[in-house]
PDB file of the backbone (N, CA, C, O) and the ligand in Angstrom, with CONECT records:
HET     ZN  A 101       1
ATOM      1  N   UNK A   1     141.841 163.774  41.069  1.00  0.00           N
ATOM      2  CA  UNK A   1     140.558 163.586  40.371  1.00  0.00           C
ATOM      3  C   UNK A   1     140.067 162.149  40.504  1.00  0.00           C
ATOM      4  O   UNK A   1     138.901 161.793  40.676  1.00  0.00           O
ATOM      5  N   UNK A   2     141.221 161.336  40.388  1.00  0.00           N
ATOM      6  CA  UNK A   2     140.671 159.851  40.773  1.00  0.00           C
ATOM      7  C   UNK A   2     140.601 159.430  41.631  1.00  0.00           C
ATOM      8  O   UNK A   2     140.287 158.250  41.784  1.00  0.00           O
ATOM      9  N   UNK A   3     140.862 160.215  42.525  1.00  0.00           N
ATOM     10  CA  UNK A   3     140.349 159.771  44.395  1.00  0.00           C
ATOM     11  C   UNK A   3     139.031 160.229  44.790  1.00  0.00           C
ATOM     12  O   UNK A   3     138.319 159.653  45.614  1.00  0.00           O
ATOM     13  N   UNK A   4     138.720 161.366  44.120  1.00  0.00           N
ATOM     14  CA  UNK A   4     137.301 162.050  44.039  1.00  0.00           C
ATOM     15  C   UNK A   4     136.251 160.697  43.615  1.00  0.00           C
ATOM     16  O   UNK A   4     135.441 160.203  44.399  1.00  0.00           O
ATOM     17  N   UNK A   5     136.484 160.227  42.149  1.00  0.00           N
ATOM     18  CA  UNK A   5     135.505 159.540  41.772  1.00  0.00           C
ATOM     19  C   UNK A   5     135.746 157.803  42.696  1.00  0.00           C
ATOM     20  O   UNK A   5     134.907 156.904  42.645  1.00  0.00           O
ATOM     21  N   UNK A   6     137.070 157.717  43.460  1.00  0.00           N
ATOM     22  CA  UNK A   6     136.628 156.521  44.169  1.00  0.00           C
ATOM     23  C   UNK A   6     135.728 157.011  45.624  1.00  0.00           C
ATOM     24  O   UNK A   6     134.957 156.165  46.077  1.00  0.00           O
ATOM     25  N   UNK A   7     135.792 157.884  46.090  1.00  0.00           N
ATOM     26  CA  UNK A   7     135.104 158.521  46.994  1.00  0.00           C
ATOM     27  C   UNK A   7     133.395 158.553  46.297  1.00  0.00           C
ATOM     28  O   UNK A   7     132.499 158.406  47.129  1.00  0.00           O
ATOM     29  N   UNK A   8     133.122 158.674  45.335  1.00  0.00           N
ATOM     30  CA  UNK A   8     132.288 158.840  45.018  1.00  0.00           C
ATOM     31  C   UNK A   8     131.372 157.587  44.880  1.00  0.00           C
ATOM     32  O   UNK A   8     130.172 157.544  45.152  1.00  0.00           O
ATOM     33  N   UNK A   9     132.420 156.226  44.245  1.00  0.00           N
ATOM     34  CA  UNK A   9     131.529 155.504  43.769  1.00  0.00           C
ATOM     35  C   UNK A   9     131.501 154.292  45.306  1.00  0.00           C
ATOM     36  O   UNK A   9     131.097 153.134  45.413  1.00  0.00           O
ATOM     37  N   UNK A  10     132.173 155.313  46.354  1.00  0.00           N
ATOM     38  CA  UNK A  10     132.295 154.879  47.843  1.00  0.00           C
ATOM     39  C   UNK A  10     130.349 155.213  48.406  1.00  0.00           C
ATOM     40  O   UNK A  10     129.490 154.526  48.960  1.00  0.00           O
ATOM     41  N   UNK A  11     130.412 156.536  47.901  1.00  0.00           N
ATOM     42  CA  UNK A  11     128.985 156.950  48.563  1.00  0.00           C
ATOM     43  C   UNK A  11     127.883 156.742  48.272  1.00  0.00           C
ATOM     44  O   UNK A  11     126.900 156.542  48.985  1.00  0.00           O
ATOM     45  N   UNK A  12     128.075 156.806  46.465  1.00  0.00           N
ATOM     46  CA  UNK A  12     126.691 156.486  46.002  1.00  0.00           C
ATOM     47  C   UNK A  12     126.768 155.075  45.486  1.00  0.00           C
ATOM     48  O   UNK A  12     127.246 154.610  44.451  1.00  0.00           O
ATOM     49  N   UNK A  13     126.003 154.399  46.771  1.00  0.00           N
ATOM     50  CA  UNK A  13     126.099 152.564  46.478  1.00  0.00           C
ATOM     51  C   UNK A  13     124.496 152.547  46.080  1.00  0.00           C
ATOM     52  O   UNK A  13     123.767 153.511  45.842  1.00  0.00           O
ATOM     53  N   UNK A  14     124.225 151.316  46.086  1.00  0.00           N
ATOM     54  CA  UNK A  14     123.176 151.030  45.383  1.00  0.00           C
ATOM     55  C   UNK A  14     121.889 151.014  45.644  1.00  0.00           C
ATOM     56  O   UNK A  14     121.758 150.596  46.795  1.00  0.00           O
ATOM     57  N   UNK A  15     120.511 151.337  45.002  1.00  0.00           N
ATOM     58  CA  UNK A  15     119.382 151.142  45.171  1.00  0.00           C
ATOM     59  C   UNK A  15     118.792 150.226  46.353  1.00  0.00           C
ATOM     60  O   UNK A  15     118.084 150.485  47.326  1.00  0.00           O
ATOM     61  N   UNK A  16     119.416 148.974  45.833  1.00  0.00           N
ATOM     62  CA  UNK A  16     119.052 148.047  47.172  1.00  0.00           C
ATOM     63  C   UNK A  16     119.761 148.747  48.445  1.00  0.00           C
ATOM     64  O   UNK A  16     118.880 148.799  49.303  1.00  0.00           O
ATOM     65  N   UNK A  17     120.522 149.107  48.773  1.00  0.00           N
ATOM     66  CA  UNK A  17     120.711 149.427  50.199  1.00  0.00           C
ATOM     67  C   UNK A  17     120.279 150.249  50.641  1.00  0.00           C
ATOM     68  O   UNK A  17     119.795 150.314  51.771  1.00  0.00           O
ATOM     69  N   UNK A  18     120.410 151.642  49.282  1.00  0.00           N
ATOM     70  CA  UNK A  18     119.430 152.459  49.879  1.00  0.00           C
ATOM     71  C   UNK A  18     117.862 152.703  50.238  1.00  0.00           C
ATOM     72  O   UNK A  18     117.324 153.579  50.916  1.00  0.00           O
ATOM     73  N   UNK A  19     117.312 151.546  49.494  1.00  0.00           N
ATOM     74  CA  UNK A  19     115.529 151.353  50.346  1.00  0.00           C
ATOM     75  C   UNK A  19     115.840 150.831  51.895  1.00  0.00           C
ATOM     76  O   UNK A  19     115.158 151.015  52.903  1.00  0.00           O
ATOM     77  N   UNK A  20     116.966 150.192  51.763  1.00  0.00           N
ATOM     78  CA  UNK A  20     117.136 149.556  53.416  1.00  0.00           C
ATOM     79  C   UNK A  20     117.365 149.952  54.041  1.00  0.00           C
ATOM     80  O   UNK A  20     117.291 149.424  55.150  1.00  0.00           O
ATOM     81  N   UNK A  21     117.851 151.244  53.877  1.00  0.00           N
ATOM     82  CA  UNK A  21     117.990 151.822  55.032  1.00  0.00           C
ATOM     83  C   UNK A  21     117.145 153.365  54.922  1.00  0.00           C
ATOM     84  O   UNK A  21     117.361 154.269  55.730  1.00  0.00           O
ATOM     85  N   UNK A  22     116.137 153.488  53.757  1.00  0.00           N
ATOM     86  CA  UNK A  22     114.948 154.273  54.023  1.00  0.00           C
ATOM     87  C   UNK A  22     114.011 153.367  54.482  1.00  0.00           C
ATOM     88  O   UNK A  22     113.099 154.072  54.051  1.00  0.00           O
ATOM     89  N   UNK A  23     113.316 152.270  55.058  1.00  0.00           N
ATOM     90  CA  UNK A  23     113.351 151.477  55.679  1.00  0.00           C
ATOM     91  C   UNK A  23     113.976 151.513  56.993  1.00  0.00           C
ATOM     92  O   UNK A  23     113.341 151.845  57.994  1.00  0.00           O
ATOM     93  N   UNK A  24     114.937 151.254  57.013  1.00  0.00           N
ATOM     94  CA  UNK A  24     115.471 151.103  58.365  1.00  0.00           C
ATOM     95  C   UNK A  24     114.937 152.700  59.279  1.00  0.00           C
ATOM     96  O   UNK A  24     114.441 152.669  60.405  1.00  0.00           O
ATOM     97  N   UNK A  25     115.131 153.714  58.654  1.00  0.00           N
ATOM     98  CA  UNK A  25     114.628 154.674  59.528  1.00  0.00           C
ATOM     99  C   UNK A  25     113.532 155.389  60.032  1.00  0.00           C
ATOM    100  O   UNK A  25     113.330 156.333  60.796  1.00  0.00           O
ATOM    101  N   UNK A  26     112.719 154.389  59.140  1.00  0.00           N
ATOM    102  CA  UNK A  26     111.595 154.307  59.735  1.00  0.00           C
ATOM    103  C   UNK A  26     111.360 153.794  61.115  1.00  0.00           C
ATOM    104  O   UNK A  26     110.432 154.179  61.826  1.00  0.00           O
ATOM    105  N   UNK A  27     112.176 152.979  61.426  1.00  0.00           N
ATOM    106  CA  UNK A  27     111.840 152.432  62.823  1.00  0.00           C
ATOM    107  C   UNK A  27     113.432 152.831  64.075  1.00  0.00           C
ATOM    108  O   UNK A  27     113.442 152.463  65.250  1.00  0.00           O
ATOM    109  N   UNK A  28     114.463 153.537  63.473  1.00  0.00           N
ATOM    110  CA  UNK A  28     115.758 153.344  63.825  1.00  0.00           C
ATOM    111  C   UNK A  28     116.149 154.442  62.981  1.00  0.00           C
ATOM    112  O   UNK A  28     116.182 154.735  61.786  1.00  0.00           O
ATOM    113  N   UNK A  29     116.547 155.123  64.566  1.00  0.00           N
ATOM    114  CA  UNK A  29     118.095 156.437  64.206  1.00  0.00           C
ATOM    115  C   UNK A  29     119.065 155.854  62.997  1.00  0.00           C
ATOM    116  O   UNK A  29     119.087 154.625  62.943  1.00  0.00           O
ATOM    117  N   UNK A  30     119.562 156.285  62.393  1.00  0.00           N
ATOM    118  CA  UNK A  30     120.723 156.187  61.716  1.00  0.00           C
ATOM    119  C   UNK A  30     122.024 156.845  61.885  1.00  0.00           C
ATOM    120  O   UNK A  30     122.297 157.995  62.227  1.00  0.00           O
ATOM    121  N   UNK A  31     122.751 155.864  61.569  1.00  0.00           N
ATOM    122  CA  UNK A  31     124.422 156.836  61.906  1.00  0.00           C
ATOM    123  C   UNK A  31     124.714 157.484  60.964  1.00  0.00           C
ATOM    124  O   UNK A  31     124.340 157.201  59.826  1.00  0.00           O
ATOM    125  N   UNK A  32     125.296 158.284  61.198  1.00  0.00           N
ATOM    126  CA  UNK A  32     126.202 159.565  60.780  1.00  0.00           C
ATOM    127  C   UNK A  32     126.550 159.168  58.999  1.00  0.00           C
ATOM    128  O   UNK A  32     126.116 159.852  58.073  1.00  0.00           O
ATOM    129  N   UNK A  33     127.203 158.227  58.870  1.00  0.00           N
ATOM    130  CA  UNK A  33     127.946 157.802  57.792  1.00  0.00           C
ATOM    131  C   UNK A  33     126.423 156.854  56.722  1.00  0.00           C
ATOM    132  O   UNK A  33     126.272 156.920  55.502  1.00  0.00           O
ATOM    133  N   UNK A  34     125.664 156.179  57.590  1.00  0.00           N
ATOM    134  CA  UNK A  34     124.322 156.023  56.720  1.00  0.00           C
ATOM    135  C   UNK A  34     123.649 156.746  56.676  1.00  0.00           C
ATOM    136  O   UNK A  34     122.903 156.535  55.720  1.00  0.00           O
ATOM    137  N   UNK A  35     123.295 157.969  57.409  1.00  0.00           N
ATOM    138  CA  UNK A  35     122.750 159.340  56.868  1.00  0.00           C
ATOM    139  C   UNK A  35     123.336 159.913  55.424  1.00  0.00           C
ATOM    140  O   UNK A  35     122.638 160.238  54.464  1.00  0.00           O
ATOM    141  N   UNK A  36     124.769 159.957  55.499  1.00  0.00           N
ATOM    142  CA  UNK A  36     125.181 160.910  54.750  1.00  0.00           C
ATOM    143  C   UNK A  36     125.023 159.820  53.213  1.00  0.00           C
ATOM    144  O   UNK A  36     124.353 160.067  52.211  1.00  0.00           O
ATOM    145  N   UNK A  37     125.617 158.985  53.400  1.00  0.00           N
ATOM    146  CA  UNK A  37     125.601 157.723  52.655  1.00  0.00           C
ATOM    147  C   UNK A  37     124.303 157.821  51.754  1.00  0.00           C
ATOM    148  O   UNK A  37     124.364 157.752  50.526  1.00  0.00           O
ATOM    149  N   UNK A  38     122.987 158.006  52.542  1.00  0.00           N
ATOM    150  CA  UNK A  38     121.543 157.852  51.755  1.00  0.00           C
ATOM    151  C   UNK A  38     121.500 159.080  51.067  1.00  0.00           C
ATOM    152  O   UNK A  38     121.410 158.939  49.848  1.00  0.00           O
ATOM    153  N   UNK A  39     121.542 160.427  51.538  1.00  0.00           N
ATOM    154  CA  UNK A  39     121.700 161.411  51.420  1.00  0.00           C
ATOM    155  C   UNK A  39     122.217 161.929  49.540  1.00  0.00           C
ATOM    156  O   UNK A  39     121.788 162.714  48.695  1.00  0.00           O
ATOM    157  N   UNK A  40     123.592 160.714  49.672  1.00  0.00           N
ATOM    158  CA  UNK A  40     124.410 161.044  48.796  1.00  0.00           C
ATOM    159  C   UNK A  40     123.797 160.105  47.180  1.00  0.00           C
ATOM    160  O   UNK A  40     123.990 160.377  45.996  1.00  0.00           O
ATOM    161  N   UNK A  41     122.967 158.872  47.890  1.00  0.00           N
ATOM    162  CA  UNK A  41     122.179 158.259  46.436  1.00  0.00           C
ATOM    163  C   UNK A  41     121.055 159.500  46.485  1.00  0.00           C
ATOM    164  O   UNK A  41     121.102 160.380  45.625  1.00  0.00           O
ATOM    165  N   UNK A  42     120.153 159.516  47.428  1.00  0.00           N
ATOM    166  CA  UNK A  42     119.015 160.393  47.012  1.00  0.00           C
ATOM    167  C   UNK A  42     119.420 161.449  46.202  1.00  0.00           C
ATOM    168  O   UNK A  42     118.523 162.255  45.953  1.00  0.00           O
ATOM    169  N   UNK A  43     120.790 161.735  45.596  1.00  0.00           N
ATOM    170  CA  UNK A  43     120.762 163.026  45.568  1.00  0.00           C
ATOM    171  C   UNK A  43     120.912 162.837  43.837  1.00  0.00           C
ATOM    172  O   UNK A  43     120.794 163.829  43.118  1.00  0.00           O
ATOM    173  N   UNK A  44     121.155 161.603  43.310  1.00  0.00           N
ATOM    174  CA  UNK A  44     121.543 161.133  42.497  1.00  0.00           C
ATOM    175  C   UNK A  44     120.351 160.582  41.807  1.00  0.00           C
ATOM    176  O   UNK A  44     120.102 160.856  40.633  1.00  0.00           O
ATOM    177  N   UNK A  45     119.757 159.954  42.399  1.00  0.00           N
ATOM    178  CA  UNK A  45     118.873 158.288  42.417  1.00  0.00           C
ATOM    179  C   UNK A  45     117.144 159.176  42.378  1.00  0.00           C
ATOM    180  O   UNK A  45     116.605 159.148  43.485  1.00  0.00           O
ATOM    181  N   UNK A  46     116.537 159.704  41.567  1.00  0.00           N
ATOM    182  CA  UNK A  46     115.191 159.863  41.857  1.00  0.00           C
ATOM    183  C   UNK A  46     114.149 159.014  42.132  1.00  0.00           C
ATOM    184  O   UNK A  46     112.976 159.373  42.230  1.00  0.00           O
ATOM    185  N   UNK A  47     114.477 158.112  42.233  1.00  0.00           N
ATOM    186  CA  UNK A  47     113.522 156.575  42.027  1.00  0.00           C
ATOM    187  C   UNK A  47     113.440 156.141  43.869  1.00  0.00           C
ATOM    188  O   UNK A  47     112.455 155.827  44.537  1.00  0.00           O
ATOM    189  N   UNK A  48     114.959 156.291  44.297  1.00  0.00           N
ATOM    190  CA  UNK A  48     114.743 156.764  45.965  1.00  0.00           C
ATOM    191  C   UNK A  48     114.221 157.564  46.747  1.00  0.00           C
ATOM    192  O   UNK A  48     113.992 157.358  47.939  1.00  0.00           O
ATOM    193  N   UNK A  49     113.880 159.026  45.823  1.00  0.00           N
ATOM    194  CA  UNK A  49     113.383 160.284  46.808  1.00  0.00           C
ATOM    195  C   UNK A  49     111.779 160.222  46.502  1.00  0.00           C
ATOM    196  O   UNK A  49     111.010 161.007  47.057  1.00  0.00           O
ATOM    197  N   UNK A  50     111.437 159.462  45.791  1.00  0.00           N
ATOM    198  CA  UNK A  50     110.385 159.141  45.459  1.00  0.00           C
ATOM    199  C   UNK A  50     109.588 157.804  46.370  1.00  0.00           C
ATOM    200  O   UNK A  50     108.522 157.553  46.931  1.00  0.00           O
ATOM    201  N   UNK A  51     110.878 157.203  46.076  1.00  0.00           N
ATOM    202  CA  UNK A  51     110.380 155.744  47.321  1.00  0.00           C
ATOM    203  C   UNK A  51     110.125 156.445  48.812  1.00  0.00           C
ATOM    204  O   UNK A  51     109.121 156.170  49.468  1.00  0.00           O
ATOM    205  N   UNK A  52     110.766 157.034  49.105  1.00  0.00           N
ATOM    206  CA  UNK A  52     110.926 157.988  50.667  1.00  0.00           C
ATOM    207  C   UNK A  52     109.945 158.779  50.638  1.00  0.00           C
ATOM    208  O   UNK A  52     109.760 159.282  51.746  1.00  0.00           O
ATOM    209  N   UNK A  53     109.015 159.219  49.630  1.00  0.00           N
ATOM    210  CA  UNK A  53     107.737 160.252  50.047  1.00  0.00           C
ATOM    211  C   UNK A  53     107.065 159.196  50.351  1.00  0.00           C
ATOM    212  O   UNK A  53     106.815 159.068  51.550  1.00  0.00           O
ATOM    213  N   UNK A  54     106.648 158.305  49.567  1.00  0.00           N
ATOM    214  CA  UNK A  54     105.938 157.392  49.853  1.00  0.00           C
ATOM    215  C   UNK A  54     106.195 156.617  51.106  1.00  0.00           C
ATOM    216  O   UNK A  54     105.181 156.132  51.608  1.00  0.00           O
ATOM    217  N   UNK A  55     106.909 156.475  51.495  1.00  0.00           N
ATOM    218  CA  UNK A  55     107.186 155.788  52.505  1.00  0.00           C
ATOM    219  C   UNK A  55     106.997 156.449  53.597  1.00  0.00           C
ATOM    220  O   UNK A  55     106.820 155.880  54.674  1.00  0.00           O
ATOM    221  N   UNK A  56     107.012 157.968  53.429  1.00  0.00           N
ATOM    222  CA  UNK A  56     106.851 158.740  54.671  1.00  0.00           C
ATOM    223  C   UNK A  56     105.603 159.128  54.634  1.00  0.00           C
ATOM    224  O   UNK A  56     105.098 159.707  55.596  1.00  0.00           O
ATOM    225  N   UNK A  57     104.910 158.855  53.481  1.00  0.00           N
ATOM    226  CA  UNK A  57     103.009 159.333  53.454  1.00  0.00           C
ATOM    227  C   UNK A  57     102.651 158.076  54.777  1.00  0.00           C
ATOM    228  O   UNK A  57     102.193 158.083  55.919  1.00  0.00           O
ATOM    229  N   UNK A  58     103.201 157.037  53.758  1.00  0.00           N
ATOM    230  CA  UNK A  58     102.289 155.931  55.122  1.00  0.00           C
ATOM    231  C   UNK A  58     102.741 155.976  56.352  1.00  0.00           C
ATOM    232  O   UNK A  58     101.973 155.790  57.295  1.00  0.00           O
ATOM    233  N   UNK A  59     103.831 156.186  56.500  1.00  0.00           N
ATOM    234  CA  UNK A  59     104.427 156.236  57.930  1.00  0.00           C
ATOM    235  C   UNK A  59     103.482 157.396  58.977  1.00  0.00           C
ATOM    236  O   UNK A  59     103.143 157.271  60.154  1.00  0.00           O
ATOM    237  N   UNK A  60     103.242 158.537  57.993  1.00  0.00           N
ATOM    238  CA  UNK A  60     102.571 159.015  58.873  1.00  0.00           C
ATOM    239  C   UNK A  60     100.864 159.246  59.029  1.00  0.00           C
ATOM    240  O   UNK A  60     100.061 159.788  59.789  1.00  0.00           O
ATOM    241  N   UNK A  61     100.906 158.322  57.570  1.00  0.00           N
ATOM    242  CA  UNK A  61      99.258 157.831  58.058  1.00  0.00           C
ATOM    243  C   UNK A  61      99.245 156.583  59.386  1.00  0.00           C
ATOM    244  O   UNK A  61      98.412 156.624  60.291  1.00  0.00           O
ATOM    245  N   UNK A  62      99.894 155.940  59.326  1.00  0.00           N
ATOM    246  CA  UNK A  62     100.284 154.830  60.136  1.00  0.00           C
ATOM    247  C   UNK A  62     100.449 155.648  61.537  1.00  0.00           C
ATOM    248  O   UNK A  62     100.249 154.844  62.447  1.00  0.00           O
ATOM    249  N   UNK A  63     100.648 156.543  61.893  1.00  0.00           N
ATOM    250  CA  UNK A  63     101.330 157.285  63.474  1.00  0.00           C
ATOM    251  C   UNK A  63      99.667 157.811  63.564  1.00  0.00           C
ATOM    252  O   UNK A  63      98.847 157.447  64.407  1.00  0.00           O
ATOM    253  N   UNK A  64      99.453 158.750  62.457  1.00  0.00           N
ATOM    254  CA  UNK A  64      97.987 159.311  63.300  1.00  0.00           C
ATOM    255  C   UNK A  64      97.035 158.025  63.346  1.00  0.00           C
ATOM    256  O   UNK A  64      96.877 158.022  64.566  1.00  0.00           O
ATOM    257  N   UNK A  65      96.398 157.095  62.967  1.00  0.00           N
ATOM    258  CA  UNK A  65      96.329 155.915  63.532  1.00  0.00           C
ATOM    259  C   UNK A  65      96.625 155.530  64.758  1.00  0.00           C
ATOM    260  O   UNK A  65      95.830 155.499  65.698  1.00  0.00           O
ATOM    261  N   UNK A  66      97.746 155.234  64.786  1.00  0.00           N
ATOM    262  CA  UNK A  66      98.357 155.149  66.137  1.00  0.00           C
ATOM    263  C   UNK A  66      98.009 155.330  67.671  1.00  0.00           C
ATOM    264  O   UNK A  66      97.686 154.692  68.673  1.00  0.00           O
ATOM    265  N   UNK A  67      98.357 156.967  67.087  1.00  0.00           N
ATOM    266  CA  UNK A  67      97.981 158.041  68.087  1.00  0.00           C
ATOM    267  C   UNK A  67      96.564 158.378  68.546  1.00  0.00           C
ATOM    268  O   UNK A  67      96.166 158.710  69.663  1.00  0.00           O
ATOM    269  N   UNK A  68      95.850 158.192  67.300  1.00  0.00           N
ATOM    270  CA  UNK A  68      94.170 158.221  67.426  1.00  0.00           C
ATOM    271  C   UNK A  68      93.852 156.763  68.614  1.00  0.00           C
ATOM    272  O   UNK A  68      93.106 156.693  69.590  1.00  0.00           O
ATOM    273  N   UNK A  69      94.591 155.956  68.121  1.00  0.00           N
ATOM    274  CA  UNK A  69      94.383 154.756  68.943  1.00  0.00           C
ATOM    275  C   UNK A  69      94.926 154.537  70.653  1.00  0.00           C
ATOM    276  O   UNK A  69      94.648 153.695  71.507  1.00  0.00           O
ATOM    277  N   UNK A  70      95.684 155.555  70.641  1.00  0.00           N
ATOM    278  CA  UNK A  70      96.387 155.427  72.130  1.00  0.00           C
ATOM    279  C   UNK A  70      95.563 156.756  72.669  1.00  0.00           C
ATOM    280  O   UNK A  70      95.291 156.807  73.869  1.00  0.00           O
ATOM    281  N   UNK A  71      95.306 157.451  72.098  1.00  0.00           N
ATOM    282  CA  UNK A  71      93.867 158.158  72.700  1.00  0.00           C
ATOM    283  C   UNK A  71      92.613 157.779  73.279  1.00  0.00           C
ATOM    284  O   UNK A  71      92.022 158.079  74.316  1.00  0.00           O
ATOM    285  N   UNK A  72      92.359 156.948  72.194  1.00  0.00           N
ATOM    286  CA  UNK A  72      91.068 156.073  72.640  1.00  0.00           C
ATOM    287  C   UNK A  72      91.676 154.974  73.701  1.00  0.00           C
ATOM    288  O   UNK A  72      90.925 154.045  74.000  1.00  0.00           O
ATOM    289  N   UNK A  73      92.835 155.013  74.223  1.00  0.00           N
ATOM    290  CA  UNK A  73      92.899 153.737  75.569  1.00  0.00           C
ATOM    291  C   UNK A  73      92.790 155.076  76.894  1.00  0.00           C
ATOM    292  O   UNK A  73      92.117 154.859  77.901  1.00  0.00           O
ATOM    293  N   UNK A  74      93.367 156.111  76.746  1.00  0.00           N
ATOM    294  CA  UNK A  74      93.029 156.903  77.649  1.00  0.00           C
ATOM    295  C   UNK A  74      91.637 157.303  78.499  1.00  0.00           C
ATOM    296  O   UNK A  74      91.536 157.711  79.656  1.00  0.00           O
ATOM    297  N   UNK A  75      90.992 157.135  77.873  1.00  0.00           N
ATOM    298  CA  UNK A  75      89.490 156.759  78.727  1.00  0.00           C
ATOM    299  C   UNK A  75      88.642 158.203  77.998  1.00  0.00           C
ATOM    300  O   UNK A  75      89.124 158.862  77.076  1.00  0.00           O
ATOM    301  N   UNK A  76      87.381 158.466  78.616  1.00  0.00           N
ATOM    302  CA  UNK A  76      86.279 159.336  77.908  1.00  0.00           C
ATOM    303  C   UNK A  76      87.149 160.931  77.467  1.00  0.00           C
ATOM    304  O   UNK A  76      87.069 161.451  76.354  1.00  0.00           O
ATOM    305  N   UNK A  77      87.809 161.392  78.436  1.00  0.00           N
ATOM    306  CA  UNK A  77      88.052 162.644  78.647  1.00  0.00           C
ATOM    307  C   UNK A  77      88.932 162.840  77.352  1.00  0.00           C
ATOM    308  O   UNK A  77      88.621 163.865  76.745  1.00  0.00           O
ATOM    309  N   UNK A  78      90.039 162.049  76.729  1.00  0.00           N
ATOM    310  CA  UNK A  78      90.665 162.370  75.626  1.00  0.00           C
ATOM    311  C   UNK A  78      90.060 161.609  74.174  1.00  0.00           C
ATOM    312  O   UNK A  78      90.773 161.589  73.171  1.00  0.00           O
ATOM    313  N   UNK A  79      88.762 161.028  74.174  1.00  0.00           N
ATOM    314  CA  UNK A  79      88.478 160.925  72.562  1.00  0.00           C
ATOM    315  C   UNK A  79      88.188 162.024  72.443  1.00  0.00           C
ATOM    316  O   UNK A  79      87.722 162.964  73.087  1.00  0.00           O
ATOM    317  N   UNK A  80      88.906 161.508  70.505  1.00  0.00           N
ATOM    318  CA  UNK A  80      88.635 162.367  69.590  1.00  0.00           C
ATOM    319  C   UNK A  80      87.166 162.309  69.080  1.00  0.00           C
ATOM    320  O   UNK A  80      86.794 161.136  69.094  1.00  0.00           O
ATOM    321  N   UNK A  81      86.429 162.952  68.741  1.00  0.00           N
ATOM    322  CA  UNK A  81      85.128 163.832  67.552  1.00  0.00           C
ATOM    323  C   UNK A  81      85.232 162.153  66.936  1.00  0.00           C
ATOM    324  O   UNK A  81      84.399 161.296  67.232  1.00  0.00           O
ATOM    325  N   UNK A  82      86.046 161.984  66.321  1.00  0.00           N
ATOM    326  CA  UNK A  82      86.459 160.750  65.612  1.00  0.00           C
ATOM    327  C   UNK A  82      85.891 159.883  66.002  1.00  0.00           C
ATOM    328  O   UNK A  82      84.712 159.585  65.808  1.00  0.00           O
ATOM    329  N   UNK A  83      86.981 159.173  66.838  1.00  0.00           N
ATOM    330  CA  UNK A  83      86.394 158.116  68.104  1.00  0.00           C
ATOM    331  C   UNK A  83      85.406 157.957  68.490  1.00  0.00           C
ATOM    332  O   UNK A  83      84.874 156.873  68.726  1.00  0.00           O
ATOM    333  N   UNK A  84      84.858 159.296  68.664  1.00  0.00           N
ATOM    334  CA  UNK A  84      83.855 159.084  69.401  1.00  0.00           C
ATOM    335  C   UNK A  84      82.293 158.543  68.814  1.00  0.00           C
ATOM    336  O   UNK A  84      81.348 157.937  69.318  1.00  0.00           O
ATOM    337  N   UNK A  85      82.619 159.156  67.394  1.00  0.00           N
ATOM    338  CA  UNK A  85      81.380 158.890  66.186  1.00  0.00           C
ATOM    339  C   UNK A  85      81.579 157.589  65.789  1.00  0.00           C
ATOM    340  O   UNK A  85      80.546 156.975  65.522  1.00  0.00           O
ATOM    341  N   UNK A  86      82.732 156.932  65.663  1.00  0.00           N
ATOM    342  CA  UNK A  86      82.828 155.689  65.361  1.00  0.00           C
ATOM    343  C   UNK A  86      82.191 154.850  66.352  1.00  0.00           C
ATOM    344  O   UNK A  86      81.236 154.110  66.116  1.00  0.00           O
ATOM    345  N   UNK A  87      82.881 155.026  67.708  1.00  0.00           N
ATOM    346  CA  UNK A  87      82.384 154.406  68.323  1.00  0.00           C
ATOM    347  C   UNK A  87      80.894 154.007  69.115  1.00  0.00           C
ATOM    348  O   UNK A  87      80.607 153.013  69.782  1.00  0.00           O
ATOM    349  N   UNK A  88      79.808 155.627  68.624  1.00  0.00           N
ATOM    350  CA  UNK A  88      78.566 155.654  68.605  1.00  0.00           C
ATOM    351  C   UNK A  88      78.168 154.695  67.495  1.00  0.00           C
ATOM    352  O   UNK A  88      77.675 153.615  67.821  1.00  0.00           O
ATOM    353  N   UNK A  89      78.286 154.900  66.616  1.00  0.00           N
ATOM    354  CA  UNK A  89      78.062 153.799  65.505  1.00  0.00           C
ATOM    355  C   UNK A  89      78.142 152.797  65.402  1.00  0.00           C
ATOM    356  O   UNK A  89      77.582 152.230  64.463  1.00  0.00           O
ATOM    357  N   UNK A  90      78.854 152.141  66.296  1.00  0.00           N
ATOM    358  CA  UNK A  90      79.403 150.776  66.874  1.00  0.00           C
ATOM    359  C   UNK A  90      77.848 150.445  67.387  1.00  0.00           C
ATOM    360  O   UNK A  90      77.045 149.650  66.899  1.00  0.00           O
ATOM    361  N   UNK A  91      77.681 151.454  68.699  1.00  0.00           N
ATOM    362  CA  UNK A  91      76.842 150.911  69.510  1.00  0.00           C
ATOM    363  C   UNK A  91      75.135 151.258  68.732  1.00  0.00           C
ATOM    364  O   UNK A  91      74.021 150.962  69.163  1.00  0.00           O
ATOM    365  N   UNK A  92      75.474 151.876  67.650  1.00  0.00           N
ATOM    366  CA  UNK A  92      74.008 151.826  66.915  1.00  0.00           C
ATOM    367  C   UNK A  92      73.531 150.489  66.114  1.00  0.00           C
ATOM    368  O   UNK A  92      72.365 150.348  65.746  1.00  0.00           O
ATOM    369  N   UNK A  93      74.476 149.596  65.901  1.00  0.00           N
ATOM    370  CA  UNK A  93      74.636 148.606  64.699  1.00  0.00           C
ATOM    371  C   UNK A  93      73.630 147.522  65.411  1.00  0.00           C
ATOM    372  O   UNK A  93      73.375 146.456  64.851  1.00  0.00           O
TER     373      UNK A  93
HETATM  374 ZN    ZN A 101     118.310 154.650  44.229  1.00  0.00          ZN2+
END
């Protein structure tokens, strides 16, 4: 029973590390053992699974951005409706 709870207070480490490495995967795979590791506060920690929606709203407002933007370097044939109104508007100003 007391190897259980040192195992335990092995996995679920602390707040600070775990934003760092919801953070970190934002930009970077994670290993095996910091997967399971985050896994094991989120599961505990609501204040983390909460930080991680948020973090994944912008992340993927941040990509379609992105992506809208590496569209528009592709030349006429791939803007978006988007792009393309913005960029009429540009040339109306
Ligand atoms: Zn936490």
């Amino acid at each position: 029973m007391s190897l259980r709870k040192e195992m335990l207070r092995k996995l679920i480490f602390s707040c600070k590390n775990a934003s760092a490495l919801l953070e970190k995967q934002e930009h970077f795979k994670l290993g095996k053992v910091e997967r399971v590791k985050l896994a094991m506060h989120k599961s505990v920690c609501s204040a983390c699974r909460k930080f991680e929606k948020k973090n994944k709203e912008f992340g993927d407002a941040l990509s379609i951005a992105l992506k809208e933007e590496e569209n528009s370097k592709k030349g006429k044939k791939y803007l978006s409706e988007v792009t393309k109104s913005r960029i009429k508007l540009k040339f109306q100003k």
